[in-house]
Backbone as CSV, one residue per row, in Angstrom:
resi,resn,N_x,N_y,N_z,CA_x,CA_y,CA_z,C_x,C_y,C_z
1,UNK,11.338,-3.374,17.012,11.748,-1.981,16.888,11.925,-1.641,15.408
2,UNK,11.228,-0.330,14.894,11.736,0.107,13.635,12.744,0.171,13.632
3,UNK,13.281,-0.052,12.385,15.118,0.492,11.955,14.558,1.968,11.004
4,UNK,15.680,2.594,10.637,15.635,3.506,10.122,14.966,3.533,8.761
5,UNK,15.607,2.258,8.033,14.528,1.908,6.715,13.863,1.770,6.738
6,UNK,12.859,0.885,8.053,11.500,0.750,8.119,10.337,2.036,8.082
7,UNK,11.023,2.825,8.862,10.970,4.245,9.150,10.464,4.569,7.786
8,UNK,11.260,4.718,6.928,11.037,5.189,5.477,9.918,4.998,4.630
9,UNK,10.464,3.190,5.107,9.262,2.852,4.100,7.762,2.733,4.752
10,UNK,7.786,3.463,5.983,6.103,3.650,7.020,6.086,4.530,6.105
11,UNK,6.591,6.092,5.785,6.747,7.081,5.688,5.855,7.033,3.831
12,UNK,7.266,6.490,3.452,6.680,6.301,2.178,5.229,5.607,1.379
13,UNK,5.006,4.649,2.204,3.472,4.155,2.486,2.647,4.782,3.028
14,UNK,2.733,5.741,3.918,2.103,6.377,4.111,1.711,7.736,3.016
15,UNK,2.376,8.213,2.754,2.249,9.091,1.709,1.195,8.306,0.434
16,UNK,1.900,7.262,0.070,1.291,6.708,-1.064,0.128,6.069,-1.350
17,UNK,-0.475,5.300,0.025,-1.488,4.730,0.250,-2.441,5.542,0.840
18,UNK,-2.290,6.494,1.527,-2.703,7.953,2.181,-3.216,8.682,1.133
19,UNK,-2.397,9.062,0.232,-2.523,10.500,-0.143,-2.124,10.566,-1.600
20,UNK,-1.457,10.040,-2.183,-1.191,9.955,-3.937,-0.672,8.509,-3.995
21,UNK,-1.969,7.712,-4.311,-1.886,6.625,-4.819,-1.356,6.533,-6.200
22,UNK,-2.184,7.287,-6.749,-2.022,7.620,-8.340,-0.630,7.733,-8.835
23,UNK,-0.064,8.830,-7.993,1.443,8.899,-8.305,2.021,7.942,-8.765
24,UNK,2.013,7.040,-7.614,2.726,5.328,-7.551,2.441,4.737,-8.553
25,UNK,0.993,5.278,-9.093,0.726,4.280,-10.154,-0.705,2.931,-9.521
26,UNK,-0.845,3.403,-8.724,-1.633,1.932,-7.827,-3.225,2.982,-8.214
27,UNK,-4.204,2.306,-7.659,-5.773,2.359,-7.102,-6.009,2.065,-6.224
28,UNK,-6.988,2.423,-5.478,-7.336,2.064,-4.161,-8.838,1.431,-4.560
29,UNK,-8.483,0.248,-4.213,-9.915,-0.678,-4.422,-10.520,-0.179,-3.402
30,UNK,-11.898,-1.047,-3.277,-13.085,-0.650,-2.138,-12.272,-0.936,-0.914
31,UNK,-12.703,-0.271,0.120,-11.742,-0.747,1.603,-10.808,0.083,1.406
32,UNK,-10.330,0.725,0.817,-8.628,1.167,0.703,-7.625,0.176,0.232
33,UNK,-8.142,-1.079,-0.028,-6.967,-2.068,-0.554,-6.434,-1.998,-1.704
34,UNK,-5.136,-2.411,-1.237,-4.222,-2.832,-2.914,-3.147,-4.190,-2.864
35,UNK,-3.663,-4.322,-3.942,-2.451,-5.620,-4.131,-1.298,-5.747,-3.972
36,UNK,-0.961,-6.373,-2.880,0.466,-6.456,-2.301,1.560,-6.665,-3.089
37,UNK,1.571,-7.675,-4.195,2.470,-7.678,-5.320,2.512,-6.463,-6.352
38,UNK,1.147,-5.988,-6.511,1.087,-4.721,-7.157,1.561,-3.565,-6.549
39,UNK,1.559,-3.603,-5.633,2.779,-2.472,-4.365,3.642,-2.276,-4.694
40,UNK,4.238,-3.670,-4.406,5.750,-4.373,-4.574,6.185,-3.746,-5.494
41,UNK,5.501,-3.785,-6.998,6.010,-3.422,-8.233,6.436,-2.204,-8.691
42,UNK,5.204,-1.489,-7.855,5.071,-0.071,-8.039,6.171,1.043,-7.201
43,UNK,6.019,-0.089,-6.575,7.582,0.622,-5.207,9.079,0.639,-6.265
44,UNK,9.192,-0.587,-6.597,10.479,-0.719,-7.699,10.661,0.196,-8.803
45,UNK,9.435,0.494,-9.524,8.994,1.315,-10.313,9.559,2.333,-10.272
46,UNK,9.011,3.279,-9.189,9.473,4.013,-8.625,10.817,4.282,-8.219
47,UNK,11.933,3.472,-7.943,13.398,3.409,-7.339,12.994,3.408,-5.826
48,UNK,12.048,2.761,-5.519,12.062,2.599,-3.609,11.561,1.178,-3.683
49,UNK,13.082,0.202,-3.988,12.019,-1.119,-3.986,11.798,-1.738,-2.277
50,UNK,11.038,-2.518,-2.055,10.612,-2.687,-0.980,10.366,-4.622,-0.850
51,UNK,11.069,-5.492,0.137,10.794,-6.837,0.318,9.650,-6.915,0.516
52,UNK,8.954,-8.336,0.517,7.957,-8.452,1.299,8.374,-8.522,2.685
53,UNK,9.171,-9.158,2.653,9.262,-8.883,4.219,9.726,-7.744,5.301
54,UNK,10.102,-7.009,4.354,10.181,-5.849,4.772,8.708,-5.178,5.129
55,UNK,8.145,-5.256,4.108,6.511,-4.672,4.137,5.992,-5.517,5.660
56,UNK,6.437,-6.516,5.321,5.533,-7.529,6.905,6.180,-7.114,8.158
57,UNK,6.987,-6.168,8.367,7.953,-5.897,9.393,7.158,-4.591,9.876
58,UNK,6.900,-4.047,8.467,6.859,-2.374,9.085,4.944,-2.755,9.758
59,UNK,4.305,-3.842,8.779,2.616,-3.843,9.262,2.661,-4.329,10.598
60,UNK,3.351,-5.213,10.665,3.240,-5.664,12.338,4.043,-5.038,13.441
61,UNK,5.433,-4.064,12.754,5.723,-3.154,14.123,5.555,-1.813,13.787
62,UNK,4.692,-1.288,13.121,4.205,0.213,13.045,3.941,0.370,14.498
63,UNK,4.318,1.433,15.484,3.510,1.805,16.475,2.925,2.144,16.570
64,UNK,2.517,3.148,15.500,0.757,3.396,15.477,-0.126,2.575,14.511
65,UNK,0.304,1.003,14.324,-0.378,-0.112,13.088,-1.039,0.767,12.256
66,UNK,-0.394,1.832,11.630,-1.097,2.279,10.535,-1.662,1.690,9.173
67,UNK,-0.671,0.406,9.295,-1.170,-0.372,7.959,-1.846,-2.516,8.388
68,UNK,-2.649,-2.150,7.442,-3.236,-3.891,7.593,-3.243,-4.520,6.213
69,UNK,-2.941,-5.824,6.957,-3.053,-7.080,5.610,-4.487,-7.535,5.632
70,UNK,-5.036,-7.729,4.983,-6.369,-8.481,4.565,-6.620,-9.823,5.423
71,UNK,-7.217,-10.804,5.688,-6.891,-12.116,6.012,-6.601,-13.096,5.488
72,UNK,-6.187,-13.064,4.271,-5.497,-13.700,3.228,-4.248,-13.384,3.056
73,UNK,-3.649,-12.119,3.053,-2.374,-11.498,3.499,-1.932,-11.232,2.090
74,UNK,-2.801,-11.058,1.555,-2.762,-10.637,-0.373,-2.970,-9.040,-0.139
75,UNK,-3.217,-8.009,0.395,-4.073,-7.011,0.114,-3.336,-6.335,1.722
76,UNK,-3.362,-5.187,1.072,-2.636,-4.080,2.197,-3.254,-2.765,1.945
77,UNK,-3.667,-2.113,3.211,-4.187,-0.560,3.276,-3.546,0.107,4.512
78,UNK,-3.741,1.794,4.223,-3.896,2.085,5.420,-4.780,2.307,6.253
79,UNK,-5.157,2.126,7.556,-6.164,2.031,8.180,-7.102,3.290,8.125
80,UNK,-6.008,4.567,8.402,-6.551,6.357,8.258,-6.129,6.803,8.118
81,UNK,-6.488,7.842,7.790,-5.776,9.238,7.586,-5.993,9.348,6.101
82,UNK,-6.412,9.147,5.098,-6.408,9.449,3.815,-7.023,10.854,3.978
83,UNK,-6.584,11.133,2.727,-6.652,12.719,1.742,-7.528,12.404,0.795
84,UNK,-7.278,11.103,0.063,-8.121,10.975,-0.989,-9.157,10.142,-0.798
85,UNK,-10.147,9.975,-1.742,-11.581,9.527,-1.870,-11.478,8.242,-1.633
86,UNK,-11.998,7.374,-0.197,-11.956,5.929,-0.091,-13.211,5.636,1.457
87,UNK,-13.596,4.214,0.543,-14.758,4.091,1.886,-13.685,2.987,2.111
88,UNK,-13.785,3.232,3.834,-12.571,2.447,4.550,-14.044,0.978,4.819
89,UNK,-14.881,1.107,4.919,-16.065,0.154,5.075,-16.124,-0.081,6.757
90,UNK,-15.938,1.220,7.132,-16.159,1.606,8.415,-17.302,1.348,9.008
91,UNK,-18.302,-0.161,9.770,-19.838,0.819,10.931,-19.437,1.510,12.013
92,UNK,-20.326,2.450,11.989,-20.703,2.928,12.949,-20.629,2.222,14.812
93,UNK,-20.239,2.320,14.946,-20.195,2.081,16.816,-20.468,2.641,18.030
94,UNK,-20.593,2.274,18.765,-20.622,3.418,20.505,-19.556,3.579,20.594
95,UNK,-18.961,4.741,20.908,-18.081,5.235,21.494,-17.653,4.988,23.065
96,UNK,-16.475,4.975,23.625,-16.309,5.165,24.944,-16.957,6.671,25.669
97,UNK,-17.513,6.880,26.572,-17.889,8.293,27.162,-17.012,9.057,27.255
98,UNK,-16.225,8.510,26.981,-14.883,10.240,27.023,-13.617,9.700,25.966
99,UNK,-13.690,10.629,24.844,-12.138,10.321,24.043,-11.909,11.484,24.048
100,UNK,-10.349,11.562,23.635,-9.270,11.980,23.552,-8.247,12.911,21.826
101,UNK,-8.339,14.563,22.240,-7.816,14.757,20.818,-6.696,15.448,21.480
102,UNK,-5.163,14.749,20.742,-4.121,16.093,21.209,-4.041,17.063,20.310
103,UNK,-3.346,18.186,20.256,-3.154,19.076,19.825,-1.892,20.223,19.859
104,UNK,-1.136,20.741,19.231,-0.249,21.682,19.639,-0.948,22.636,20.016
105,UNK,-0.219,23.720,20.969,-0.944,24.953,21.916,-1.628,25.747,20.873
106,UNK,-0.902,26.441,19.905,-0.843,27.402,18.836,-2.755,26.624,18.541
107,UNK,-3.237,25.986,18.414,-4.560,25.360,17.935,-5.271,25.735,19.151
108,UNK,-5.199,26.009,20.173,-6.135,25.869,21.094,-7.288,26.974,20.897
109,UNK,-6.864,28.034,21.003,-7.861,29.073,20.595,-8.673,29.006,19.625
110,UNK,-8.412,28.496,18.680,-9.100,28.192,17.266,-10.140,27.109,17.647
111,UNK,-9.662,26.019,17.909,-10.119,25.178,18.674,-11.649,25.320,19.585
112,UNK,-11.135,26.046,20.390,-12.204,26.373,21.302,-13.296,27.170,20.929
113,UNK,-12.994,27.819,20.018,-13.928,29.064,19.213,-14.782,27.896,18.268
114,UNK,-14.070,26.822,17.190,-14.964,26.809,16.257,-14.775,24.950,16.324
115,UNK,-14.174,24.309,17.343,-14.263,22.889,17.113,-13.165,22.501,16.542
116,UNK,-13.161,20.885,16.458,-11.976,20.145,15.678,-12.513,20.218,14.447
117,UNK,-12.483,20.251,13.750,-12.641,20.187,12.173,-11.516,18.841,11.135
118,UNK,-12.335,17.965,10.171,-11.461,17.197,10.049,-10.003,17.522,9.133
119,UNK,-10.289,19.073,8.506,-9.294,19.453,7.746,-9.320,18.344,6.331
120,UNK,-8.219,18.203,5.758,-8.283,17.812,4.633,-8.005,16.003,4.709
121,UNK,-8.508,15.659,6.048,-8.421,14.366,6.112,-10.495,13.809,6.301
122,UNK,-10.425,12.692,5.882,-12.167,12.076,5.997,-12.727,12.337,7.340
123,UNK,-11.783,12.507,8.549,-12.407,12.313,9.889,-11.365,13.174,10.642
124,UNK,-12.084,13.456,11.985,-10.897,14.057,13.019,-10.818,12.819,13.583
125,UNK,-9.292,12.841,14.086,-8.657,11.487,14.498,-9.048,11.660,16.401
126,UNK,-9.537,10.704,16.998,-9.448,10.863,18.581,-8.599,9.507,19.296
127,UNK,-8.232,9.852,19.830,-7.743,8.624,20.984,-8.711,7.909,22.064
128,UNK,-8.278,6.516,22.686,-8.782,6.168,24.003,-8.332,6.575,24.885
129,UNK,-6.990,6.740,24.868,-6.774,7.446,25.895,-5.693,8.782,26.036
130,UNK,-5.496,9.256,27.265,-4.415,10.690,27.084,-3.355,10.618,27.009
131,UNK,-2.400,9.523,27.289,-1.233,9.243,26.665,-0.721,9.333,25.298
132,UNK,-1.808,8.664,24.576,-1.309,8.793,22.893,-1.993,9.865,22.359
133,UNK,-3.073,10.802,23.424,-3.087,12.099,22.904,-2.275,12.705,23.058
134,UNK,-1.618,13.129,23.855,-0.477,14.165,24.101,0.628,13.491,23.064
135,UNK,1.084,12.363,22.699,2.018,12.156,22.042,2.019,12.646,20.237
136,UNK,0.337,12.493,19.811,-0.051,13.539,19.071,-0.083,14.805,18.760
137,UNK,-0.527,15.108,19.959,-0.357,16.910,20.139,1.051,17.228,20.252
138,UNK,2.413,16.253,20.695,3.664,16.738,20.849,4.111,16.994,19.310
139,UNK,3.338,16.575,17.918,4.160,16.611,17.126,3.750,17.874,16.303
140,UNK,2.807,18.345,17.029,2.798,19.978,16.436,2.845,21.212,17.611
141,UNK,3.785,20.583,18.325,4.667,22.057,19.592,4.277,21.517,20.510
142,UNK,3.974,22.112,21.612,3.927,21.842,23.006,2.428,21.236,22.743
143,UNK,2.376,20.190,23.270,1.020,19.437,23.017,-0.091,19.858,24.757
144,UNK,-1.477,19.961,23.741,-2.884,20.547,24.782,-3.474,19.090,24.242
145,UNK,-4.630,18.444,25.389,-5.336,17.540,25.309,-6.252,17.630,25.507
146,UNK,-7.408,17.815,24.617,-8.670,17.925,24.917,-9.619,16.714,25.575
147,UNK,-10.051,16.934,25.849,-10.988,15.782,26.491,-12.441,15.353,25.680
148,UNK,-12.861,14.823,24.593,-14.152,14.812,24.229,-15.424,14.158,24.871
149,UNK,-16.670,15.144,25.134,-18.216,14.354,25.398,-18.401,13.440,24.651
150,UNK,-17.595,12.429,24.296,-18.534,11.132,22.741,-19.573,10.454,23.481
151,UNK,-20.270,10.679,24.782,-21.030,10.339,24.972,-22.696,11.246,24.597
152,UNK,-22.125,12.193,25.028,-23.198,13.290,24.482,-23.301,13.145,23.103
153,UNK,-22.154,13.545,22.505,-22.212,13.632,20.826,-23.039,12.187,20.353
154,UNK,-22.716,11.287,20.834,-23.307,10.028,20.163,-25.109,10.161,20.788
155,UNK,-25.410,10.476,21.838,-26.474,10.465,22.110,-27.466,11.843,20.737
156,UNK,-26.535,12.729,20.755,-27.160,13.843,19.651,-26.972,13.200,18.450
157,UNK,-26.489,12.474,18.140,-26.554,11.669,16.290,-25.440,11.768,15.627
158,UNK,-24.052,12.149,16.388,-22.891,11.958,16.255,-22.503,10.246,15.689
159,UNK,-21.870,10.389,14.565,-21.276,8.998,13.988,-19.864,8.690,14.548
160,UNK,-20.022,7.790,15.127,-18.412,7.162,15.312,-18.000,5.836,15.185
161,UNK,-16.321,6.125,14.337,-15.855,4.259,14.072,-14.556,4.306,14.609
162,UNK,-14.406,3.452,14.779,-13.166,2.405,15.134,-12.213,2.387,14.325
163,UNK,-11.340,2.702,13.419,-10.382,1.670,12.369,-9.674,0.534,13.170
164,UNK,-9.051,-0.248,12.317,-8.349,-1.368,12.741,-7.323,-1.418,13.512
165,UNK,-7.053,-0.547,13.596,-5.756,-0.019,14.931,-6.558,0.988,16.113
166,UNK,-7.341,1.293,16.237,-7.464,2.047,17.527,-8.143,2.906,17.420
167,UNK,-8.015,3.685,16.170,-8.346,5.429,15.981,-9.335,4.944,16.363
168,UNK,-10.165,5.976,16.796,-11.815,6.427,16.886,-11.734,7.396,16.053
169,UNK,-12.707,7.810,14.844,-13.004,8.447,13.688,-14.350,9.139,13.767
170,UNK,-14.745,10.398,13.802,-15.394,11.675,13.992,-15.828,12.670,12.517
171,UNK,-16.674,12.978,12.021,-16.700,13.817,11.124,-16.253,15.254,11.679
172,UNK,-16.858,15.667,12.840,-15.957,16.789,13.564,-16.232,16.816,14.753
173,UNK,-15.901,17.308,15.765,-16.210,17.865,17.171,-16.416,19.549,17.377
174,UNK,-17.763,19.917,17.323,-18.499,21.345,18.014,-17.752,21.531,19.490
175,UNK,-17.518,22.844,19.357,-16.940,23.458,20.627,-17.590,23.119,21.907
176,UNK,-18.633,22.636,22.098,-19.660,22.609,23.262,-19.336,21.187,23.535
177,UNK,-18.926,20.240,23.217,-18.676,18.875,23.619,-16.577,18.875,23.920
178,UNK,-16.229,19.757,24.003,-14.425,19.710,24.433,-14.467,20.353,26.253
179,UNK,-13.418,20.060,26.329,-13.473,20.726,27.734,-10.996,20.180,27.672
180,UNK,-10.657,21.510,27.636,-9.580,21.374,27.820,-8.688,20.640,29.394
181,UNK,-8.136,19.430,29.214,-7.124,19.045,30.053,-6.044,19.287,30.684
């Protein structure tokens, strides 16, 4: 179970490895990686110092494993969601025939008119299944669950990956492949 600090420091990693690396002071090597001691440092730096083992607490009980160690356990990223410029060294894959995007209500109309769009992130994020869509869609209002064709889309030349935790990753979804849940 997270504790409340862990909480923080998801939070704060997330921001930093996400979205202003630079801030921190770090780079994002190829992959999204960075040096775990160079983290470390940069966290202190900052006034948010952080254990290692603290760091090893939050990678292995994130509930959504947003973050991974390398297999050497030198090197830490986040899996998705970046803002800024990084090849996650994602292939391409088959998709399951039906994934999953939640959404708050207030989106639906928009939605339906012009598609998911990835917004200011590399990909639209989808689920396997409708459970952890709706738990998505709960965090922007009353959560809607779309249902996606990734079977169609992949048959039309649609790209889709995997990250290391689960996401399925989309450049966007066209209105003609959703069908609301």
């Amino acid at each position: 179970m997270m504790t409340n600090r862990l909480i923080k420091i998801s939070k704060f990693l997330s921001k930093y490895l996400r979205h202003q690396p630079e801030s921190l002071g770090i780079k994002l090597e190829s992959g999204g990686w960075v040096n775990v001691q160079e983290l470390l440092l940069a966290c202190a730096k900052h006034q948010f110092p952080i254990t290692l083992r603290e760091l090893q607490e939050v990678v292995a009980n994130n509930d959504k494993k947003r973050f991974s160690f390398d297999s050497t356990g030198t090197m830490i990223r986040a899996n998705q969601g970046h803002s800024v410029e990084v090849d996650l060294q994602l292939e391409p894959v088959t998709p399951p025939n039906v994934l999953y995007h939640g959404t708050g209500h207030k989106s639906v109309e928009s939605i339906m008119q012009t598609g998911i769009a990835k917004m200011l992130r590399h990909h639209v994020h989808l689920s396997a299944n409708i459970a952890t869509a709706k738990t998505v869609g709960a965090r922007h209002g009353r959560p809607v669950v779309f249902a996606i064709d990734a079977a169609s889309m992949y048959q039309a030349g649609y790209q889709f990956y995997c990250s290391d935790n689960g996401v399925w990753l989309v450049d966007n979804v066209p209105p003609e492949y959703l069908q609301i849940i």
